[in-house]
TILUM-569583 format. One line per field, with one value per residue (C-alpha): x negated, y, z negated. Coordinates in pm, 1 decimal. Example, Ala and Ser with C-alpha at 12.3 -4.5 7.8 and 13.67 -1.06 7.14 Angstrom:
2
u c(-1230.0  -1367.0) .
v c(-450.0  -106.0) .
w c(-780.0  -714.0) .
//
This chain:
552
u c(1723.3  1727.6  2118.9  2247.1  2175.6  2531.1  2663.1  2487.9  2553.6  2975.5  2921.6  2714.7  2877.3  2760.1  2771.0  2765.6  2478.7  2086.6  1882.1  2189.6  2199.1  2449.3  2542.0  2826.7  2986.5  2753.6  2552.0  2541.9  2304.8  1948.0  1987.3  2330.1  2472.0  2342.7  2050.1  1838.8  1522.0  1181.8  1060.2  1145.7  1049.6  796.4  665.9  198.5  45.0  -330.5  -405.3  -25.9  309.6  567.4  748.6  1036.2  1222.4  1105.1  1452.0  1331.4  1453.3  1382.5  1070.2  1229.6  1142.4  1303.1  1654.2  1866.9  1751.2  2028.8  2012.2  2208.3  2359.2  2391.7  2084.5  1738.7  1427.5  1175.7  875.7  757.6  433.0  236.1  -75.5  -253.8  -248.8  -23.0  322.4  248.7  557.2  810.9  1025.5  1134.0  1509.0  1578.3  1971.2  2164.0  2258.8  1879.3  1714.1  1470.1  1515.1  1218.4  1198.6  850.4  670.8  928.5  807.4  948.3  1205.5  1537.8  1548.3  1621.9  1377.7  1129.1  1180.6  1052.3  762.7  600.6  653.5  477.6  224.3  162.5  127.6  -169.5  -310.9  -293.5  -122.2  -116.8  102.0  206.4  449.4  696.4  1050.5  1274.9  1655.8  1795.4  1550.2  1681.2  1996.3  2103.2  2454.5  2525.9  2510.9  2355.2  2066.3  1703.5  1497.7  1400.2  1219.6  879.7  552.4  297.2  101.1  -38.3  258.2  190.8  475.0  797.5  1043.6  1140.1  981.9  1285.5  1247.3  1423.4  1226.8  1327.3  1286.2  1200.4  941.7  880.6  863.0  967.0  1313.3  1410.2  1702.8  1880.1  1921.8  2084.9  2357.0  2183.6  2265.3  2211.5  2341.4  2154.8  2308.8  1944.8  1749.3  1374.7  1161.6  865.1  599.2  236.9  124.4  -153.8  -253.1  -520.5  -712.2  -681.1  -935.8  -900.8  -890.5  -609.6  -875.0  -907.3  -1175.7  -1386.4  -1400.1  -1100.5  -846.6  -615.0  -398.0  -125.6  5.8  337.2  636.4  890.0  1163.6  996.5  618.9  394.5  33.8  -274.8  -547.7  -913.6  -1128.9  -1310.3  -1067.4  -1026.7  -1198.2  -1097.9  -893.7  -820.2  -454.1  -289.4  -148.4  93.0  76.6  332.3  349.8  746.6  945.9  1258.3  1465.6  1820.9  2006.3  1857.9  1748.8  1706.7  1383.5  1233.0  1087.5  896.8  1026.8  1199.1  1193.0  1022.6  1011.4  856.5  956.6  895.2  1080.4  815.0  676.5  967.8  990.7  751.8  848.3  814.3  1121.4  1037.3  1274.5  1087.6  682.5  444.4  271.1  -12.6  -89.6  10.9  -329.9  -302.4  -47.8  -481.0  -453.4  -101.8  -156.3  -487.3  -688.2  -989.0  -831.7  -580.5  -920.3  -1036.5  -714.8  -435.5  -240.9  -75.1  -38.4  172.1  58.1  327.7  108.3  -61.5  -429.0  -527.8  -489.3  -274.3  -36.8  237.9  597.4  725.2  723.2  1039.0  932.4  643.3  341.6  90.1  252.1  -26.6  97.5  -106.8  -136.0  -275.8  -580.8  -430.8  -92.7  153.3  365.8  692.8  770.5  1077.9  1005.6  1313.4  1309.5  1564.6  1582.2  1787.0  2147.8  2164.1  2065.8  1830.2  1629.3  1511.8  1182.3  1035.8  667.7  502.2  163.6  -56.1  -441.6  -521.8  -887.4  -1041.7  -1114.1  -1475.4  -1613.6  -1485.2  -1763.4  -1750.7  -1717.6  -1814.5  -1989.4  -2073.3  -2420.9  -2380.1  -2068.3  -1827.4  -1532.2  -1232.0  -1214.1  -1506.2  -1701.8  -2034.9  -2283.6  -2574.0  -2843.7  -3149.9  -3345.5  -3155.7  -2805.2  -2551.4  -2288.6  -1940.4  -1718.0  -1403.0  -1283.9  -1008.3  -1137.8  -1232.8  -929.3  -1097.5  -1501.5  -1704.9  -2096.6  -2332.2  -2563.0  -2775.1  -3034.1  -3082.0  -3400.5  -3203.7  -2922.8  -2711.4  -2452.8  -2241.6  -2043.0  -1831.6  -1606.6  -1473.1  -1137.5  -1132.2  -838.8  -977.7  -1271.5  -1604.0  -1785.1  -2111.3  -2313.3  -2667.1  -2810.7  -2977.4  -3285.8  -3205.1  -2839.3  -2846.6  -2994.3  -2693.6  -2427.3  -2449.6  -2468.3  -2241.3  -2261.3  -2185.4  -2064.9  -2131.1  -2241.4  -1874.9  -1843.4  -1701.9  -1477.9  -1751.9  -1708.4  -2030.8  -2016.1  -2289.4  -2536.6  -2437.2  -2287.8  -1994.0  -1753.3  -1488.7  -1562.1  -1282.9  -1553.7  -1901.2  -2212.6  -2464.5  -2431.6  -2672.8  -2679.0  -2658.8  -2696.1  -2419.1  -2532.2  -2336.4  -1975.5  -1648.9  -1597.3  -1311.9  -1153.1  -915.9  -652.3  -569.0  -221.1  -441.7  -438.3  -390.9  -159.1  232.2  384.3  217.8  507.9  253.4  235.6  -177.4  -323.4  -760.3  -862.1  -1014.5  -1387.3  -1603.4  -1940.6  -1962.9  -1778.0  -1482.7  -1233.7  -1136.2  -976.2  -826.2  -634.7  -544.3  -490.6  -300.8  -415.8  -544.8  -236.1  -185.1  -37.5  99.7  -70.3  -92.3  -388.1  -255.3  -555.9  -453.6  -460.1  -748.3  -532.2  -455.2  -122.9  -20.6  240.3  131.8  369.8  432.3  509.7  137.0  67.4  -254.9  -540.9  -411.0  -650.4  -656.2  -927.4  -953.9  -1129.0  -1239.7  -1478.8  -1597.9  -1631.0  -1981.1  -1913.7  -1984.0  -1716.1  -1657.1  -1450.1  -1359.7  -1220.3  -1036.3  -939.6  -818.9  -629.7  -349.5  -240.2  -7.2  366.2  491.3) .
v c(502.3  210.8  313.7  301.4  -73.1  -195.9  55.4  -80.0  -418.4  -363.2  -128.8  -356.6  -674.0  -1028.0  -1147.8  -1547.5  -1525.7  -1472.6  -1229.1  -1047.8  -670.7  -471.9  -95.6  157.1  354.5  649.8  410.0  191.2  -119.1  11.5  -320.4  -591.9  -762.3  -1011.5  -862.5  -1063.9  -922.5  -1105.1  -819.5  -605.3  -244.4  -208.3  -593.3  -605.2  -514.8  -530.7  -140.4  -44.4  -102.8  -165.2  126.7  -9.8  -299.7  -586.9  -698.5  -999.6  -1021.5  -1442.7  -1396.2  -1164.7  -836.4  -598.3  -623.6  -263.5  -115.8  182.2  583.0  482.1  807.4  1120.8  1351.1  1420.9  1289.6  1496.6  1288.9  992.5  881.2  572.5  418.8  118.4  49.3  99.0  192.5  140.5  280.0  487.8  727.2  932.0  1060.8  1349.3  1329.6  1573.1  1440.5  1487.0  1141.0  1033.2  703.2  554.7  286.7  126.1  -113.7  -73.6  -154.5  114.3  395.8  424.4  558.5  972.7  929.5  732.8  1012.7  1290.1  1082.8  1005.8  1414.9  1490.5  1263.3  1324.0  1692.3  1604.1  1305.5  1088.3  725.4  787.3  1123.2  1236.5  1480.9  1706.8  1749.2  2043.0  1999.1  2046.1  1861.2  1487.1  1459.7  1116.4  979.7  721.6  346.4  522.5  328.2  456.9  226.8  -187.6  -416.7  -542.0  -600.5  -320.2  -168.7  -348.7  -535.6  -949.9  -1047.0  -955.3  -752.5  -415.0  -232.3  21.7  300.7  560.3  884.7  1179.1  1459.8  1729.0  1509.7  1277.1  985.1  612.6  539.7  205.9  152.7  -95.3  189.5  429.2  291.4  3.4  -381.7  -727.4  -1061.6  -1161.8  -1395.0  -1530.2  -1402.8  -1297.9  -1627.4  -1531.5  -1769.4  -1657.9  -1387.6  -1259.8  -1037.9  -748.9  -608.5  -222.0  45.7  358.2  546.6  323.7  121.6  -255.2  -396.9  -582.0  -969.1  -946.0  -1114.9  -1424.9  -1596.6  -1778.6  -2104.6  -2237.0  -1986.6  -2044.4  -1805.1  -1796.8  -1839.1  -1831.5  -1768.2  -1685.4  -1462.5  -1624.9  -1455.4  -1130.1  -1060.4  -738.7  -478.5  -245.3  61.8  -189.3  -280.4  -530.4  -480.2  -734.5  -832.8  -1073.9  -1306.5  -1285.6  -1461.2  -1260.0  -1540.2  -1425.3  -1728.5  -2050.0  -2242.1  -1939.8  -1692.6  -1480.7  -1115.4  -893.4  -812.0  -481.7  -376.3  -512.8  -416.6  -488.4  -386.6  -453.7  -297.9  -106.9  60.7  132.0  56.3  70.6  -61.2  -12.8  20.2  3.9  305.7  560.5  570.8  889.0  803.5  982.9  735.5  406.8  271.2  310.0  -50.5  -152.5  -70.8  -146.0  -469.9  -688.7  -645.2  -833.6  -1125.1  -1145.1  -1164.7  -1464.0  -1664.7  -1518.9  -1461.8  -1111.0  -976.3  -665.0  -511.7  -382.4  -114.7  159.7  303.9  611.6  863.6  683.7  909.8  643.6  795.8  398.2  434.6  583.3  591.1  758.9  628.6  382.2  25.5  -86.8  -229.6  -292.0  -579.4  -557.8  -820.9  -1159.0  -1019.6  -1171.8  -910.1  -1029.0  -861.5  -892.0  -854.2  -827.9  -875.9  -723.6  -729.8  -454.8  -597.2  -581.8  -942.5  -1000.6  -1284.2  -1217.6  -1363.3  -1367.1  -1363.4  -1391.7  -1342.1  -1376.8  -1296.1  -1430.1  -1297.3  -1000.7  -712.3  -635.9  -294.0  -29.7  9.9  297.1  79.7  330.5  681.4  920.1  805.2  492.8  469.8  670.3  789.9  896.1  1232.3  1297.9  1384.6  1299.2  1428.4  1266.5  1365.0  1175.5  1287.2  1396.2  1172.5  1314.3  1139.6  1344.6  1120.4  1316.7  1348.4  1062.4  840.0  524.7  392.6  293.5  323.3  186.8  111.1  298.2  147.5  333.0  325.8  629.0  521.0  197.3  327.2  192.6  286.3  81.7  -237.0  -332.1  -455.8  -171.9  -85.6  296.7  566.5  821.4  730.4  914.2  1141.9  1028.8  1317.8  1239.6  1591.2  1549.5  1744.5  1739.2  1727.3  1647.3  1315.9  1249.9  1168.0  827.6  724.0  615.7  578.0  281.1  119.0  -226.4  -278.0  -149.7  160.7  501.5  731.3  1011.7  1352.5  1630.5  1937.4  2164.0  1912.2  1648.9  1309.8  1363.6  1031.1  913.8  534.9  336.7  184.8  141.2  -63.5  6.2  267.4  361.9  481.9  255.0  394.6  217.2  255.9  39.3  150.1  -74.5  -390.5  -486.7  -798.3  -757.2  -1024.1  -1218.7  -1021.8  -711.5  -683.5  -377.0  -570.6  -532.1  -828.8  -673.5  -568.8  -283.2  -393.5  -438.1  -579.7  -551.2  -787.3  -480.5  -488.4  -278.7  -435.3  -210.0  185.1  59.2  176.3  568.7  661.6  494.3  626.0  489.5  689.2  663.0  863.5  1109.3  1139.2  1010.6  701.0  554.1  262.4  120.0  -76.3  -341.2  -351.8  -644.9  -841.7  -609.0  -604.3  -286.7  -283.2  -10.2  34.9  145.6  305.3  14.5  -22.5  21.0  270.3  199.3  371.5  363.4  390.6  302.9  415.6  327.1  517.5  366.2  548.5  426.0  615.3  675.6  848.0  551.5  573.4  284.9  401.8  89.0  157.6  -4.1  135.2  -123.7  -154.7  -366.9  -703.3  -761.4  -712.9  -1047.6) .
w c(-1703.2  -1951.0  -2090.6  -1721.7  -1669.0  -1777.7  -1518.7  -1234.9  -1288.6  -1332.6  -1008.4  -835.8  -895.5  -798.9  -480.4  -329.1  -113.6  -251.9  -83.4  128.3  145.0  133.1  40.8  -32.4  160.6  152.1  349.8  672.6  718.1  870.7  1073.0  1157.2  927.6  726.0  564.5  457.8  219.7  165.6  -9.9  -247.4  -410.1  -663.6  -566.4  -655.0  -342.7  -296.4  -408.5  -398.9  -508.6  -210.4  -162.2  1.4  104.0  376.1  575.6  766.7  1121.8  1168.4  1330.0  1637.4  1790.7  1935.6  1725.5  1683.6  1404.8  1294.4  1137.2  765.3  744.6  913.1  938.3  1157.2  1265.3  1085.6  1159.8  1399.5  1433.7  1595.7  1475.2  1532.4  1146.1  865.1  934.5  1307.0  1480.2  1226.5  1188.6  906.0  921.4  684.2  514.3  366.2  15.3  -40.1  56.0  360.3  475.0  655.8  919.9  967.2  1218.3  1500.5  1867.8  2073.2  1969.0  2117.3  2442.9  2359.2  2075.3  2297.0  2543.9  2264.4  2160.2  2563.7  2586.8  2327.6  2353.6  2702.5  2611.2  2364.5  2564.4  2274.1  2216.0  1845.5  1659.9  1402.1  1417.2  1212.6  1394.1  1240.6  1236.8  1554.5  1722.9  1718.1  1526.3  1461.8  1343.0  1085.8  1275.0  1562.4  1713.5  1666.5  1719.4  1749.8  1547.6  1560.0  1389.1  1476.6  1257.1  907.5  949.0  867.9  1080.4  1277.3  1025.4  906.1  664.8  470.7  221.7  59.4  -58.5  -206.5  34.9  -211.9  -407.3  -136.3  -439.1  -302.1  -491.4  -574.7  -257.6  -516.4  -747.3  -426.9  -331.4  -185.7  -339.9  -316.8  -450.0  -762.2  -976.7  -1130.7  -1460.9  -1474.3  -1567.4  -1794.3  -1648.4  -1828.2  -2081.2  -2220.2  -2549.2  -2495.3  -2797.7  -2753.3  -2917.8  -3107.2  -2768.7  -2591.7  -2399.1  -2312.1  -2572.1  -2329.4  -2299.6  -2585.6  -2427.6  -2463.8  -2266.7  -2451.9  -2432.5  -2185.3  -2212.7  -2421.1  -2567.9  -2859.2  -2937.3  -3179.9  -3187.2  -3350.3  -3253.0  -3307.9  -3577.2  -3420.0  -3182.4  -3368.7  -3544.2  -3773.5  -3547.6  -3296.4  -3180.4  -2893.2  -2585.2  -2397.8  -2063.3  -1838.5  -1553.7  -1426.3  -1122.6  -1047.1  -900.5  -683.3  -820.2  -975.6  -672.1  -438.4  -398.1  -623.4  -599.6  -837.2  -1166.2  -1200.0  -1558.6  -1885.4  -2293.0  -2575.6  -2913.6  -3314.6  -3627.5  -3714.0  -3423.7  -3183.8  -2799.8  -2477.1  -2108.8  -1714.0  -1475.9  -1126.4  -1012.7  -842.1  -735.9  -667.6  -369.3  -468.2  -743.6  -571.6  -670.4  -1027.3  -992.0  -1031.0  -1417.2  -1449.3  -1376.7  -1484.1  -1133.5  -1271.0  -1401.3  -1044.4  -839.8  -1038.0  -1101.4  -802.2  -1065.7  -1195.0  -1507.8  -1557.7  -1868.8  -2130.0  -2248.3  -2072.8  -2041.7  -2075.8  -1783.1  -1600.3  -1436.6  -1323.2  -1403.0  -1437.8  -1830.1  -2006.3  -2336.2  -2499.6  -2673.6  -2459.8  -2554.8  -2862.4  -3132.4  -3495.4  -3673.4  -3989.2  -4134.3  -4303.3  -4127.2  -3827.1  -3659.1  -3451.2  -3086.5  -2871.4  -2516.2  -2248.1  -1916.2  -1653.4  -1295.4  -1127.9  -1164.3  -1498.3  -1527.5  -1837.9  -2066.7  -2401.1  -2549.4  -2888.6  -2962.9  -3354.6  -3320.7  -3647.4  -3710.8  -4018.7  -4041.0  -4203.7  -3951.8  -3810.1  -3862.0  -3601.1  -3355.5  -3075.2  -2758.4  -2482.7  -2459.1  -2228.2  -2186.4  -2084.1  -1914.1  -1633.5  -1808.5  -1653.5  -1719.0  -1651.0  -1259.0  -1180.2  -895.0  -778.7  -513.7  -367.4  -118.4  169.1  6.6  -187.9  -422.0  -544.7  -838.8  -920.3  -1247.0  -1308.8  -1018.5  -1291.6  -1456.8  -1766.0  -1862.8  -1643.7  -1702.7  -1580.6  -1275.4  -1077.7  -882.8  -619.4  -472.5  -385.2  -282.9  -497.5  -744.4  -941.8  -826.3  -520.0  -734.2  -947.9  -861.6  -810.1  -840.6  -585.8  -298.3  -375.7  -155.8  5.1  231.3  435.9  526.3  852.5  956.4  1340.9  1354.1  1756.5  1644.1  1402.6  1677.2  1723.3  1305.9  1078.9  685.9  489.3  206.8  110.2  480.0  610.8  841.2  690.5  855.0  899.2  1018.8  1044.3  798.3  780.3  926.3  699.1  775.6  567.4  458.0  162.9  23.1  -164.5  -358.3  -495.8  -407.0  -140.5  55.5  396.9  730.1  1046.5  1385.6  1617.2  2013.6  2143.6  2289.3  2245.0  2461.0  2714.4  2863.5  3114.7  3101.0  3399.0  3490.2  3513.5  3925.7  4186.0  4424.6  4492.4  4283.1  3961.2  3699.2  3574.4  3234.0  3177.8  2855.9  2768.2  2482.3  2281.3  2014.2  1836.7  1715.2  1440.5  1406.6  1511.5  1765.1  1744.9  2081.3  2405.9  2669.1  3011.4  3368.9  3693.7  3987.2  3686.8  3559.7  3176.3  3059.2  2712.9  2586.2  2237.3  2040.1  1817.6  1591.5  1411.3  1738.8  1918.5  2185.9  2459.7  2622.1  2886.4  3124.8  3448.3  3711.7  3986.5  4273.4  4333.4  4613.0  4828.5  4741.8  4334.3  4128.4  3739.8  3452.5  3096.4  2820.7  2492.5  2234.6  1914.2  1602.0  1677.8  2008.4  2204.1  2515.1  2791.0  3082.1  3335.2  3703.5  3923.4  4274.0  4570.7  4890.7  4800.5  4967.5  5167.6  5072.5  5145.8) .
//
C-alpha cells in the first residue's frame, strides 16, 4: 500500500477548506453538503480503533442523512448502546456502507423496523434484510441524524466495510477525500528495550527529549542486556492545514541501512481484533500520563493486518555502538515529514537473562483453567497480549489485576446446588455486574478483565419516574417519557402497552431515560402499562387507567 501514496495524493488533490468531505463520483455525500469531519478512521479509542468517520452535524438532530450509492438494507438494528440506531446498506461494487446513531429511519424503512418489531415485541433488533427487501437509490434518504446509542453527542457515525470480509476500510482510501494541506507533527517518542522473544523488557523504557527533526540520544547504562534490541514508539498530531484541526496519524516508518523497513498504515481493520490497538499503542503509560504512544514495532501474537512489512519493528544496537533511524510520517494525502533519530549506548551489555517463564507468568499462547469450590475460571489461549505475572488466590477470589488490558474476556462459572435459588444472582467482576446466562446449573458470564470476582444477589427490580407530561387526558400529544434506574443488574427489557396492544419505545441508556409514543387522541377508559425487568429477573410493571377530562 506504501508505493500507492503518490497516486492518491495527485488523485486526491488539495482542497481550500480543512476538515471538508468530499468524494468521487462512484459516491454521493451520506449527509448535505459541507461535510464537515471531527473524526477520523483508525483515530485511539479506549479498547478500539474508530472504524469509521465522525461527520459532525453542529450539534443538530434529525438532519437527512442519504444511501451513497445504489444497493440494500441488509441489516438495521436499535440498541440502547453502541451503534444505537443503524443501518447497514449492502452495494454492489463490493462495499457496505454503515450509518450509525440515527434517531428514527426514514419513513418506508421506519415502517419495516415497527413491523418487525411489533411482531417480536421488542424495542431493540437486530435483523438481516436480503436483497429485495428495502432497496435504496444513491442520494435517496434513509434516515436522520441524532445521538443514540454510545454516541457522546449529536453527529453521524460513517463506515465503509468490505462485504465479503466485513473489515472497516479506511473511506479516504475509497473514493472518499478531504482537504488536507497540513503535515504530521511528531510531538513525543519513546525507545523500548525489546527481548530475545520480541517482548517489552519491563520498566526499560525512555522517553526522549523535545522533538526535533533530528535527535540524538543516549541510552543509560543497563538499559540493555546482551540479546536485547529497541523498539520505537510516537506521539503524532495530524493537522488539516497549519492553523486548522488535527486527527490521528495515518501511516508511520522507521528504517536504518542495516536492517531494512517496519511501519503501520491505517487502511483496513479486522473487527475481531479491534482491541489489540491495547498493544499497538503503550496502554499503561496512556493511563498514567493521557498521552498515546503508537509503537513502531510489534509484539508478539498480535494479529493486526496494519503492518506491511515483515519482521516485528526491533532494531540492534551493538555495545559501545550508536545506530541512526529515519522515521517518516504520512497522513493519507500523501502529505509527509521526515525525522532523524541517532541513538547511542555507549555501555557494555548485561548478561542475557530469561525475563518470563511459564511458571510464573500467563503467556499468550498459552490457556489456563482454574476451579475452586463450586467457581470455575476459563483463560483462552492468546487472551494476554504480552506475559503477565502470575496472581492468584482462589480461596479469595481473586485472580490477577483489574488493570491488565485483555485480548479476549475470560469465562467465570458458579455451579449452584439448587438452581431454583439461582434466579435472582448475578456474578461479578471488580464489584461490576456480568451479563450472566444459566447453563447446566451454572451461573455462566464473560469478564473483560481481571480482579475480584463474586456473586451478588440483586432483589430489587428497576425504578421509574414518570415525567410531568405523562397524563391520560385529551390535550396530551402521546409522547410519554419515565426517568429510568437499576440499583445494580442493570436494565435488560422494557416494553410499553395500549389497551394490550404493543407500543415502540426506546431507552437512551446514556441518559436513563424511556420515551414512547402512545396512540392519542386518548379514548375513555384507555389504559397504559409499562414493563421493566432487570438482568436479574426483577420486573416493575406501572398502570395507569382514567376517565379523561373534559374536552374543552
Amino acid at each position: 500500500m506504501l508505493k500507492y501514496f503518490l497516486c492518491y495524493a495527485l488523485f486526491f488533490g488539495h482542497f481550500a477548506s480543512a476538515q471538508i468531505l468530499n468524494c468521487d463520483t462512484s459516491w454521493v455525500l451520506p449527509m448535505a453538503s459541507p461535510v464537515e469531519l471531527s473524526a477520523g478512521f483508525g483515530d485511539l479509542r479506549p479498547n478500539h480503533f474508530h472504524m469509521g468517520i465522525d461527520i459532525r452535524t453542529a450539534g443538530k438532530e434529525n438532519l437527512p442523512i442519504y444511501a451513497i450509492a445504489d444497493g440494500y438494507v441488509s441489516r438495521m438494528k436499535v440498541s440502547s448502546v453502541g451503534y444505537g440506531w443503524v443501518l447497514y446498506i449492502d452495494h454492489p461494487n463490493g462495499y457496505t456502507s454503515v450509518y450509525a446513531h440515527c434517531n428514527r429511519f426514514a419513513a418506508h424503512i421506519q415502517k419495516k423496523y415497527l413491523d418487525t418489531a411489533a411482531i417480536l415485541a421488542q424495542n431493540e433488533i437486530d435483523v438481516l434484510l436480503g436483497p429485495h427487501q428495502i432497496p435504496v437509490h444513491k442520494g435517496e434518504q434513509i434516515a436522520f441524524s441524532g445521538n443514540t446509542g454510545g454516541s457522546s453527542g449529536p453527529h453521524l457515525h460513517f463506515e465503509l466495510r468490505d462485504t465479503k470480509t466485513e473489515r472497516a476500510l479506511n473511506p479516504l482510501l475509497h473514493g472518499f477525500k478531504v482537504s488536507d494541506s497540513g503535515q504530521p507533527v511528531l510531538s513525543g517518542m519513546r525507545i523500548y528495550a525489546i527481548d530475545q522473544n520480541g517482548f517489552e523488557v519491563p520498566a526499560k523504557s525512555l522517553v526522549l527529549g523535545a522533538p526535533q527533526k533530528t535527535l540524538k540520544t543516549q541510552l543509560p547504562a543497563g538499559f540493555l542486556r546482551e540479546g536485547d534490541r529497541i523498539g520505537i514508539a510516537i506521539q503524532v498530531e495530524d493537522y488539516f492545514s497549519k492553523a486548522g484541526r488535527s486527527l490521528g496519524l495515518f501511516s508511520a516508518e522507521v528504517w536504518t541501512e542495516k536492517e531494512g523497513h517496519f511501519a503501520f498504515e491505517l487502511d483496513e481493520i479486522d473487527f475481531a481484533d479491534a482491541r489489540y490497538i491495547n498493544t499497538h499503542h503503550d496502554f499503561a503509560y496512556a493511563q498514567s500520563t493521557k498521552k498515546k504512544f503508537q509503537k513502531l514495532f510489534r509484539a508478539p501474537y498480535n494479529p493486526l493486518t496494519i503492518y506491511p512489512y515483515e519482521g516485528n519493528g526491533s532494531f540492534e544496537i551493538g555495545a559501545m555502538d550508536s545506530t541512526h533511524f529515519a522515521i517518516m510520517l504520512r497522513d493519507v494525502n500523501g502529505n509527509e515529514c521526515q525525522y532523524e533519530l541517532w541513538v547511542a549506548y555507549l555501555h557494555p551489555k548485561m548478561p542475557a537473562k530469561n525475563t518470563y517463564n511459564s511458571q510464573s507468568h500467563w503467556m499468550p499462547n498459552e490457556a489456563y483453567s482454574y476451579e475452586s469450590g463450586l467457581w470455575k475460571l476459563q483463560i483462552d489461549s492468546f487472551t494476554f497480549f504480552e506475559p503477565v505475572r502470575k496472581s492468584i488466590d482462589l480461596p479469595s477470589k481473586r485472580i490477577g489485576s483489574g488493570q491488565v488490558q485483555l485480548a479476549r474476556q475470560v469465562h467465570l462459572s458458579y455451579q449452584f446446588k439448587d438452581s431454583s435459588a439461582a434466579e435472582q444472582y448475578v456474578l461479578t467482576m471488580n464489584g461490576a455486574p456480568l451479563a450472566c446466562r444459566f447453563e447446566d446449573g451454572k451461573l455462566c458470564a464473560e469478564a473483560k478483565m481481571l480482579g475480584t470476582f463474586g456473586l451478588r444477589k440483586d432483589e430489587l427490580a428497576p425504578t421509574l419516574i414518570g415525567q410531568a407530561n405523562n397524563k391520560l387526558d385529551s390535550l396530551n400529544n402521546g409522547a410519554w417519557t419515565w426517568l429510568l434506574k437499576d440499583d445494580f443488574s442493570g436494565v435488560a427489557s422494557y416494553s410499553c402497552w395500549q389497551n394490550g396492544k404493543w407500543i415502540p419505545a426506546y431507552y437512551d441508556a446514556k441518559n436513563q431515560l424511556l420515551r414512547a409514543q402512545f396512540e392519542v387522541p386518548f379514548l375513555p377508559g384507555t389504559s397504559i402499562e409499562i414493563r421493566v425487568s432487570d438482568a436479574a429477573g426483577n420486573q416493575r410493571v406501572i398502570q395507569s387507567s382514567t376517565p379523561l377530562a373534559p374536552f374543552k
